[in-house]
N, C-alpha and C positions, 0 to 999 in steps of 0.2 A: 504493500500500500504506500511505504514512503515513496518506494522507487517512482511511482505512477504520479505522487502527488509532487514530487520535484521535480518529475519531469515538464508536466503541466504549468509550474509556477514558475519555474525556469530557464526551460526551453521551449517554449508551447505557447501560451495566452501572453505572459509579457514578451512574447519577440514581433511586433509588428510587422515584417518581411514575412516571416516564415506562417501566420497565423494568415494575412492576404492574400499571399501568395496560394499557401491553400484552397482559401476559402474560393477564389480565382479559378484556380486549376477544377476545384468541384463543381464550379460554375458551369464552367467550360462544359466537363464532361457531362454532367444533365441537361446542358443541352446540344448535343452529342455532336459536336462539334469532332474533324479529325484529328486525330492524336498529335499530327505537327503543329496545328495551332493549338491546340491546349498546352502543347510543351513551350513555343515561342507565346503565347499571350503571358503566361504565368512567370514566366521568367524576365520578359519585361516589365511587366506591373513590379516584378520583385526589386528588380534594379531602378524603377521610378521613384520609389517607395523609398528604398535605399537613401537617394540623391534627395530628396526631401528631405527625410530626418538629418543627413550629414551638413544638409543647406543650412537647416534650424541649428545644429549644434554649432558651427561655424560662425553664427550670429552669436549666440550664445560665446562660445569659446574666446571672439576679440574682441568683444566691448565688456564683460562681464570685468578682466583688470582694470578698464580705464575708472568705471563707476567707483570701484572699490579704493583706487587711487583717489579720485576727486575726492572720496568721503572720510577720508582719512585727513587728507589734505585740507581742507573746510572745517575739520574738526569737531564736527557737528555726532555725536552718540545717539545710538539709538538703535532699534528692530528693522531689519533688513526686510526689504517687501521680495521676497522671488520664491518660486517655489522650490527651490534647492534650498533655499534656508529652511522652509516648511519640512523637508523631509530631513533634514539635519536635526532639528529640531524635535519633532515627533520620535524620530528613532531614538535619541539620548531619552527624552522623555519615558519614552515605553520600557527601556531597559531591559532586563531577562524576558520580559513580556512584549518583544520586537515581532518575536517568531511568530506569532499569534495572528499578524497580517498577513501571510499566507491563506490562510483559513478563510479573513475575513474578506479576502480577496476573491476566491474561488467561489463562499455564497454569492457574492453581489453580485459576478460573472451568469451563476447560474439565473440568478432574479431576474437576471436584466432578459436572457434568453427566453425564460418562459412567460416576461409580463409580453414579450415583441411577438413570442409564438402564438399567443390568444390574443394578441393586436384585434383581431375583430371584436372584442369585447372591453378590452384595457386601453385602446387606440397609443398603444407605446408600437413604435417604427423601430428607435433607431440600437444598433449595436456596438458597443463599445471595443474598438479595437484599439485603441493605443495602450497598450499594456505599460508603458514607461509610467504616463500618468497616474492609469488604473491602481497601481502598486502606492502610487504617492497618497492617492484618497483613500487606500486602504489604509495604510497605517497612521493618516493623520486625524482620519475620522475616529479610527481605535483609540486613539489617545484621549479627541476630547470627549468618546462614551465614558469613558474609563473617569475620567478628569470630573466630569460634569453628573452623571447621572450615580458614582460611585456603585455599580454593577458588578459582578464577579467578573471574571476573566470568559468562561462559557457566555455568558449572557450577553457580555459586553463585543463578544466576536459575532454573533446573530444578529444583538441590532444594528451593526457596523453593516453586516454585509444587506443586512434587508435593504437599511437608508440607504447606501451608496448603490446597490442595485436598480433602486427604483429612481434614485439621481440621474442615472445612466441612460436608463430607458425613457424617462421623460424629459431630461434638460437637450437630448440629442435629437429627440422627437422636436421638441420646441423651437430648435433652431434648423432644421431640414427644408422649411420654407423657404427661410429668408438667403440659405446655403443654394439651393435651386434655383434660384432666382439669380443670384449673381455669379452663379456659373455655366450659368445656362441651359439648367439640365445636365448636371455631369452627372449624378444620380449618388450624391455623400452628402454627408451632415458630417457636423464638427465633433469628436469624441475627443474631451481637452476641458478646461481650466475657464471659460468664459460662454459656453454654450447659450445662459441662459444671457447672458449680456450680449452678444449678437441678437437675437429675438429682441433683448428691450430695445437696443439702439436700432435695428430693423424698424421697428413700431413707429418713433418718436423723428428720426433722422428727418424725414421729409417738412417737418415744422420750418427746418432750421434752412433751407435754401432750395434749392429747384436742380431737380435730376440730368437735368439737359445740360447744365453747368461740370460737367464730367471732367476730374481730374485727369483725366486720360484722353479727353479730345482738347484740350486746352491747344491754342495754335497761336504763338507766340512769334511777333515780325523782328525780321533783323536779324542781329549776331542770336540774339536770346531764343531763336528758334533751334539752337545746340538744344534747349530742354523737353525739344521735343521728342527728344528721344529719350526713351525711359531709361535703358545703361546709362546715359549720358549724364541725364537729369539726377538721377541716386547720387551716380557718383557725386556730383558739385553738390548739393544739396549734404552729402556727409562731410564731406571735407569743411565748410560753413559749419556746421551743426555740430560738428565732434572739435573742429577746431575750438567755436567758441565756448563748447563744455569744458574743456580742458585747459580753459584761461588760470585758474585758482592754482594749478599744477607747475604754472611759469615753462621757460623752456629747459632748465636743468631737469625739473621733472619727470617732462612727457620726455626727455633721453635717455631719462632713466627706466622710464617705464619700457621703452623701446627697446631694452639692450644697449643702450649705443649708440644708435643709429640716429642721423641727426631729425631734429624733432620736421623739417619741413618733408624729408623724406617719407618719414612716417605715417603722417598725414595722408601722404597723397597715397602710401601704399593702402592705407586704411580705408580711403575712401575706392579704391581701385576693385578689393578683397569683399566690399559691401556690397557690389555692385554685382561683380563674380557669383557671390553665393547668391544673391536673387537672380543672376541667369541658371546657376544649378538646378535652384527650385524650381525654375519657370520649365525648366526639362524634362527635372521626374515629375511635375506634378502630369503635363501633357501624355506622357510615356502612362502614369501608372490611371489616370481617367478615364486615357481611352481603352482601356480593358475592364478596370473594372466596371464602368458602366454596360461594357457588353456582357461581360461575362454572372454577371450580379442576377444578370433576368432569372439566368437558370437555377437561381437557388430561390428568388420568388417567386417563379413556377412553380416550382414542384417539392419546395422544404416548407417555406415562412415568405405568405404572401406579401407580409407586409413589412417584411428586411428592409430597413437601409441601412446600409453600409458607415459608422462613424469614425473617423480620422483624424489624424493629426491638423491641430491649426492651422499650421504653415500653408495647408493646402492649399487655401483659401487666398495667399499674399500673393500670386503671380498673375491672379485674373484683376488687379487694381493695383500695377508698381506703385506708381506718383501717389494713391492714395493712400499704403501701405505704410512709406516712406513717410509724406507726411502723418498719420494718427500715431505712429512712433513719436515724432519730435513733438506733437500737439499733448500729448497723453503726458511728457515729459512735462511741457510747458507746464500743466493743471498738477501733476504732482508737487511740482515747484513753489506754486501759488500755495498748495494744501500746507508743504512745511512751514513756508514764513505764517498762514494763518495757527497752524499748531505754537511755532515760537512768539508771536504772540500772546498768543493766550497761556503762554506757559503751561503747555502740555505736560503731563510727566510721562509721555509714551511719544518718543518722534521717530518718526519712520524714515529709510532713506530708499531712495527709489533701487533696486534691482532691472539687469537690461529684460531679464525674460517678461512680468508683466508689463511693462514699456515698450518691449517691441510684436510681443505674442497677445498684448491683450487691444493694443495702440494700435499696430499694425489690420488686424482682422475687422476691427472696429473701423478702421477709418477705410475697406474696404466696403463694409457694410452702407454704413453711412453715404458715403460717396453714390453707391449705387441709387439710394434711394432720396439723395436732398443735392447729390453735387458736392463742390468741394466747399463751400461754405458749412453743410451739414457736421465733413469732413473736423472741421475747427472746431467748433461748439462742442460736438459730443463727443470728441475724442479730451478736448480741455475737462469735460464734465466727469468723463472718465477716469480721467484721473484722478480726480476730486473724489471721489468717488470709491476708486479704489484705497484711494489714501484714507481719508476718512473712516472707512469700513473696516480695513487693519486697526486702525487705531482699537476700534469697538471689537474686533474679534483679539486682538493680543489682552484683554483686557479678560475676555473668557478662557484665555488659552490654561492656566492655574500651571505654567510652569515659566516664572519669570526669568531664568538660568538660560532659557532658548534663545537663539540669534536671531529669528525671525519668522515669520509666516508669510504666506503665500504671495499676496499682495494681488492676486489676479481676481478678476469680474465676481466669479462666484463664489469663491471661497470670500470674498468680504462681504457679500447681500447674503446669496441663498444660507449659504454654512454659514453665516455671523447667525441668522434667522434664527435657525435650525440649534443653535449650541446654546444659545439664549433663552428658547424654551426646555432644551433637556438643563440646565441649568437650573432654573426656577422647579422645573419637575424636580431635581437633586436636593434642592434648598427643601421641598414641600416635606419632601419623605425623613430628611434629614432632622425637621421642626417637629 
């Protein structure tokens, strides 16, 4: 039974490649497709797939130093907003009782399958395949059942995986609309960290400017028609944008941070490498849609009519660059504003911004957005966003009862839905506790 359940938790549901790719190839063959294209569809969805999550970690991977530089360098303490701190955090927290996330991983998995399987009756779609995540809400939800509702260990792994199950199946459900919509029928929903914040900003984005105004058709006279081109446009747009983040650093600094290398070389190669990993992305996403969209029918035929397939965020960044690019720097701007109103008011909890909700929560959103208000909507709700996420850490570190932690998530859902959600098992803990 270990062997089966490690290999499951291990090599199996958290490998995103290998769980698609699958799911892909069974596509294929139910609907009985020839054996050379099941073996060529499956094996490029796999390497689409690949090139996505490497695009995302590559973003992740060169800006994640510079933030931590500036934050040092500003001097400013505090709880870090990203979801590697969230999982840093929750695992010290849970301590002998780590391995327990396994478990409560494997329920929610099953939940989510069978609310999607009786979809004609539960109307839950979508299925959670990014297992990198999946594993994060597993053990950081365990912590705050544990933290909040003071439940034994058995108890505390059941309502972990029931809630995160039905999280899965409805927050992917809820954003499969608004995911269809601005890809035009690629046939995914988002399984990630802000599902239910794509739907709000879906909803609201059109208040805020006119759809016709598309960051992406913008046609600029002159020299300034370089920005017409979205490599082009990213790049100057980073190099502006990370240059002037990196002012507080000075230039002994950012060479330092560099290795070496002189700070304007740096720059330009940073803004060069940003640009790069959004054409990666822009390649597995293409590679890995157009199979899964074909290959997807066959498992809604004839398994789970009402499958859809959930994924990794990133998916979403290649069908809106300019908008992408900017709900990253706009999302920045509104957490910026969020700290100096926290140091005013002398908070005793101040949060410093992390790149992953900044650019994975910034980025999707100001796709969203964009799609449905233009690039004015773009501004507004990615600045809101921020605000937004800022604020909601502040209110969920506040629940989190293990002040020792470096930070929490900082992304869409985990500061609305989970602040919500840990807030009433809370007062539920305080009732039982009186």
């Amino acid at each position: 039974m270990k062997v089966i359940f490690d290999f499951l938790l291990n090599d199996f549901l958290t490998k995103p490649v290998i769980l698609i790719g699958l799911l892909i190839c069974i596509g294929y063959i139910l609907k009985r497709e020839k054996a050379t294209k099941v073996i060529t569809g499956t094996i490029s969805a796999m390497v689409g797939i690949q090139m996505v999550i490497f695009g995302g970690n590559q973003f992740s991977n060169t800006f994640k130093p510079i933030v931590t530089a500036v934050s040092a360098a500003t001097g400013i303490q505090g709880y870090i907003m990203d979801s590697y701190a969230m999982k840093a955090t929750s695992q010290e927290a849970l301590g002998d009782r780590f391995g327990l996330m396994g478990y409560a991983f494997l329920i929610a998995f099953a939940v989510n399958i069978l609310l999607v399987f009786f979809g004609k009756y539960t109307k839950a779609k979508g299925v959670f395949l990014t297992g990198n995540a999946g594993t994060a809400h597993a053990q950081s939800v365990l912590w705050l059942v544990l933290a909040n509702l003071l439940v034994g260990n058995a108890a505390a792994v059941v309502i972990t995986g029931v809630l995160v199950g039905i999280y899965w199946a409805y927050s992917t459900t809820l954003a499969a609309g608004i995911c269809d919509e601005v890809t035009g029928g690629a046939g995914f929903t988002i399984g990630h960290n802000q599902q239910v914040g794509l739907w709000f900003f879906g909803k609201i984005a059109h208040f805020f400017g006119k759809k016709e105004q598309d960051a992406e058709n913008l046609k600029l006279p002159g020299w300034l028609s370089i920005f017409n081109n979205n490599v082009v446009a990213t790049c100057i747009i980073m190099w502006v944008f990370v240059g002037c983040f990196m002012i507080p650093l000075g230039i002994t600094g950012i060479e330092e941070l560099s290795g070496g290398d002189n700070w304007i070389v740096y720059l330009i190669t940073l803004g060069i490498t940003f640009s790069m990993d959004m054409v990666i992305l822009l390649t597995g996403v293409r590679m890995m849609c157009a199979e899964l969209t074909e290959s997807f029918k066959g498992i809604q035929e004839k398994i789970v009519p009402n499958a859809i397939p959930a994924i990794d965020v990133a998916a979403l960044l290649p069908f809106s660059p300019n908008a992408a690019t900017l709900g990253f720097i706009f999302c920045t701007v509104g957490t910026v504003i969020s700290m100096g109103i926290l140091l005013l008011v002398k908070s005793p909890i101040m949060v410093l911004p992390g790149f992953v909700p900044l650019f994975f929560s910034g980025g999707p959103v100001g796709v969203v957005a964009n799609k449905k208000g233009g690039i004015k909507a773009v501004i507004v709700c990615c600045i809101m966003l921020g605000m937004i996420q800022s604020f909601g850490s502040v209110w969920t570190m506040n629940l989190m009862q293990y002040p020792e932690g470096v930070g929490w998530s900082g992304m869409f859902d985990f500061t609305t839905v989970w602040a919500v959600i840990t807030q009433i098992m809370n007062w539920i803990g305080k009732a039982f506790i009186a």
